[in-house]
Residue, then its C-alpha position, 0 to 999 in steps of 0.5 A: x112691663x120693662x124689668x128694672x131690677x138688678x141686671x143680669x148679664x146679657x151678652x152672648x157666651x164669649x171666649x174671655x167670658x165677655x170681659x175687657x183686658x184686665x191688663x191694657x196697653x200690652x200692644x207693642x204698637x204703643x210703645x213702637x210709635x212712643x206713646x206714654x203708657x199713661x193709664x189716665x190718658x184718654x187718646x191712649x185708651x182710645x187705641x188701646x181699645x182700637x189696637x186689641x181689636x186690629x190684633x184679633x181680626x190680624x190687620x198688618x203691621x203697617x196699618x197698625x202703625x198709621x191708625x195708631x197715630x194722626x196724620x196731622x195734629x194743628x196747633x194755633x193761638x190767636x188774639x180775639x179783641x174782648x168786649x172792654x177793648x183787652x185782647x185774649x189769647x186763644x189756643x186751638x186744634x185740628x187734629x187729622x188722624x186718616x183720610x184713606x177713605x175720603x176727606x176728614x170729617x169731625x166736629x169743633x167743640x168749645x170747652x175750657x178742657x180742650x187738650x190735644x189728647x182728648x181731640x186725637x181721641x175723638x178725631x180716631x173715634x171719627x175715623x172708626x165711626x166713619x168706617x163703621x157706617x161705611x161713609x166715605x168719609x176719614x176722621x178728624x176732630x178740633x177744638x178752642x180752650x174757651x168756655x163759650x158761657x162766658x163769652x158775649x155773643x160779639x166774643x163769640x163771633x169773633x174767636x170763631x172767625x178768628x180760629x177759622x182764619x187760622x186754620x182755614x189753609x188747613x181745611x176745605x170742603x172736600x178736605x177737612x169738613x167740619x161740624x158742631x160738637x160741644x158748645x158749638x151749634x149751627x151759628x158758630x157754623x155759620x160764622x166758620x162758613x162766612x169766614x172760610x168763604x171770604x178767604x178763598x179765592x175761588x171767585x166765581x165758586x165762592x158759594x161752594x166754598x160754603x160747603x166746608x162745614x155741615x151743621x149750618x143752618x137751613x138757610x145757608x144750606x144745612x139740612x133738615x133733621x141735622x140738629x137732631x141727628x146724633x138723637x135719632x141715630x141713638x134711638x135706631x140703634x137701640x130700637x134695632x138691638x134691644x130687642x135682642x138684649x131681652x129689652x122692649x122700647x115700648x115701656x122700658x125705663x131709662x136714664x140720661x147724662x146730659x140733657x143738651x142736644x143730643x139727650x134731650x132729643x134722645x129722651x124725647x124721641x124715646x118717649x114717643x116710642x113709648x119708654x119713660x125717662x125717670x132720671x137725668x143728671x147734668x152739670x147743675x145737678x140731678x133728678x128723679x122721677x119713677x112715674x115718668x119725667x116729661x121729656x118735653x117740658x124738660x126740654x123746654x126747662x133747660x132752654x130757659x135755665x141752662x140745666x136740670x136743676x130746679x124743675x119743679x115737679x109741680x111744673x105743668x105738664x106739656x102731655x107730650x112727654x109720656x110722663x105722669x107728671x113734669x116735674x122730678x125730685x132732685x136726688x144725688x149722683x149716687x142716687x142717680x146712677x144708682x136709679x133701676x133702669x133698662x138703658x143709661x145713656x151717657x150724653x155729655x162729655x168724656x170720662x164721667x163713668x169712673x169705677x165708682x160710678x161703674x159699681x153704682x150703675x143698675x141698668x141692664x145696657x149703657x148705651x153711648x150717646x157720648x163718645x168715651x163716656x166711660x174710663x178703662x177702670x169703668x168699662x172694665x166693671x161695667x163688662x164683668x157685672x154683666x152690663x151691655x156696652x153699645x158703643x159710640x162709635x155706634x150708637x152716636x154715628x147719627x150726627x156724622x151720618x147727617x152731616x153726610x147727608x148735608x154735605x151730599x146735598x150741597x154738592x148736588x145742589x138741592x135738598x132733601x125732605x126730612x122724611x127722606x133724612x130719616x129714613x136714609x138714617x135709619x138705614x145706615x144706622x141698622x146696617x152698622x147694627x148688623x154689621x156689629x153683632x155679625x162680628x160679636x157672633x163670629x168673634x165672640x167679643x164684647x160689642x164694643x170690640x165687634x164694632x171696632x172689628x167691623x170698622x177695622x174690617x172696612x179700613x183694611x179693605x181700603x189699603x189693600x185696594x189703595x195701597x201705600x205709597x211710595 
């Protein structure tokens, strides 16, 4: 039986007792490439974290200095004719933050808060998770201000064509590569791809120039096991690492935040090893229940209705989802956080976890199926009552390593089994596992700081072979 109760501290002795820096933003690099010292501002968090890292392993100046920073930042607006005849103006981004270790590589979300810092931010964690997994791959990210809820399928087509077109001088399928993110999916890939090929002029290679995103359907050359990659990736780091943090998967009990692509194939997955899922939250609300939620009617649920709220715990059972029963009781946010479990898995955007809900947390790990799910204040309280921190740029690699995978079949024209795309999965995820604790072991850290250092260690490597021209 799993342990539910308070958590107790599980990292290993460490020479700051395992905390975060109480006082960030100390690096001068941040006041060198004149960031705001803005305690709210997630890309300044985002290289804070990166920078601490750099100054104990003892990166140099100079690379301090290019990864502090993007080395591209794209801003466009473009009109998008409307179902009723009006036309809307629409504002993206594509943001390249380093390309030392192959072409960047970052997903496009659309969501009404899309801002320029939080890109950067993921586009730098990209660049990390990439050197982390040891892809041969840099760090890029974009986005679109909409929210793709209130657009018809036709306003759909049309914005992601029209932001393809804008930016399409910008990208390429051995330059800038990109993916899906929130509230993007493997049609809007599709519809990028199509546009980007009708305006190259390779001719003859015009099929290659599909290649410029990863995520498309399997039809026009996506590959098997994308759509639940980032998931699978989640599950192979924790089936790695839990053990080692006093946690068994088979019957352990956890939570999600978020139940879209990434959560619900994360629960699923889980419950099939074994775990039972008691309580998720979403946009519509939260539920709870201590026998078990059935991960797959679940699933089903939020497909038809858009969320969480409303499941029934009458609803009949799928006997598939290593529940006692389908349904949940609907519970608060408090309620909610608050619920015993061994693992939270944050899987929806940015910045939920404040100090608040830090203070209400009772599981033993968060592991981050998000990226920067958590705000300084927050990881801050999370380290000193003792809760394990699996980072993103870990724990959620999955769909970047995926999107690898697609892009190498592509270019060698064939494909590969799903079998073949788990199993390679499993083995990059576990190697960045290795590579992190290494480096808490050795640097006596907490382990989001270790995979920033394992990461760091990769990128530094590079210059010092490549060099920096002139």
């Amino acid at each position: 039986m799993s342990n539910t109760t308070a958590p107790v501290p599980t990292s290993a002795p460490a020479a700051t007792g395992g905390k975060r820096n109480s006082e960030p933003f100390k690096s001068p690099i941040l006041h060198e490439v004149g960031l705001p010292m803005d305690p709210d501002n997630l890309y300044l968090q985002t290289v804070d974290v990166m920078l601490t890292a750099a100054e104990m392993i003892g990166v140099p100046h100079n690379i301090q200095l290019i990864l502090a920073q993007p080395k591209n930042e794209i801003m466009v607006h473009f009109p998008v004719r409307m179902d009723d005849g009006s036309f809307q103006l629409f504002k993206g981004y594509r943001v390249q933050h380093n390309n030392a270790m192959g072409p960047y590589k970052g997903g496009i979300r659309y969501h009404p808060h899309v801002h320029l810092d939080d890109v950067k931010s993921l586009a730098l964690l990209m660049t990390m998770k990439t050197a982390l997994t040891r892809l041969p791959f840099g760090g890029g990210k974009g986005g679109v201000k909409c929210d793709p809820r209130r657009l018809s399928r036709g306003e759909l087509e049309r914005v992601t064509r029209r932001f393809c077109a804008a930016i399409s001088h910008a990208i390429g399928p051995d330059y800038d590569i990109p993916a899906p993110d929130v509230g993007t999916n493997a049609q809007v890939m599709a519809w990028f791809a199509d546009t980007y090929e009708s305006l190259t002029d390779s001719n003859r290679s015009s099929w290659d120039a599909m290649r410029v995103v990863t995520g498309k359907p399997v039809e026009i050359g996506g590959s098997l096991g994308r759509e639940k990659a980032t998931g699978q990736g989640v599950v192979d780091v924790l089936v790695e690492m839990l053990p080692e943090l006093g946690i068994k998967v088979d019957g352990m009990k956890f939570s999600l935040i978020g139940y879209g692509n990434v959560g619900s194939w994360t629960g699923r997955i889980l419950a099939k090893l074994g775990a039972k899922m008691v309580a998720v939250m979403d946009h519509t609300g939260a539920i709870r229940n201590d026998g078990g939620i059935d991960t797959e009617a679940l699933a089903a649920h939020v497909a038809q209705t858009g969320g969480v709220a409303g499941f029934d715990k009458n609803a009949p059972a799928t006997g598939t989802g290593n529940g006692k029963a389908a349904g949940a009781t609907a519970i608060s946010t408090e309620e909610f956080y608050k619920t015993p479990v061994d693992v939270l898995i944050p899987a929806a955007l940015e910045q939920m976890i404040k100090a608040q809900e830090a203070s209400w947390i009772a599981a033993k790990v968060v592991a981050e199926g998000a990226n920067a799910p958590s705000t300084p204040a927050g990881d801050r309280i999370l380290s000193e009552r003792g809760i394990e921190i699996i980072p993103a740029i870990l724990a959620n690699a999955g769909g970047v390593t995926v999107s690898y995978f697609e892009w190498v079949q592509n270019k060698a024209c064939t494909s590969w089994s799903e079998e073949q795309v788990d199993r390679e999965l499993n083995r990059i995820m576990v190697a960045a596992a290795h590579r992190t604790n290494k480096a808490r072991r050795e640097f006596k850290c907490d382990m989001r700081t270790a995979a920033y250092i394992a990461a760091l260690q990769q990128i530094t490597k590079v210059y010092e072979v490549r060099g920096i021209f002139p």
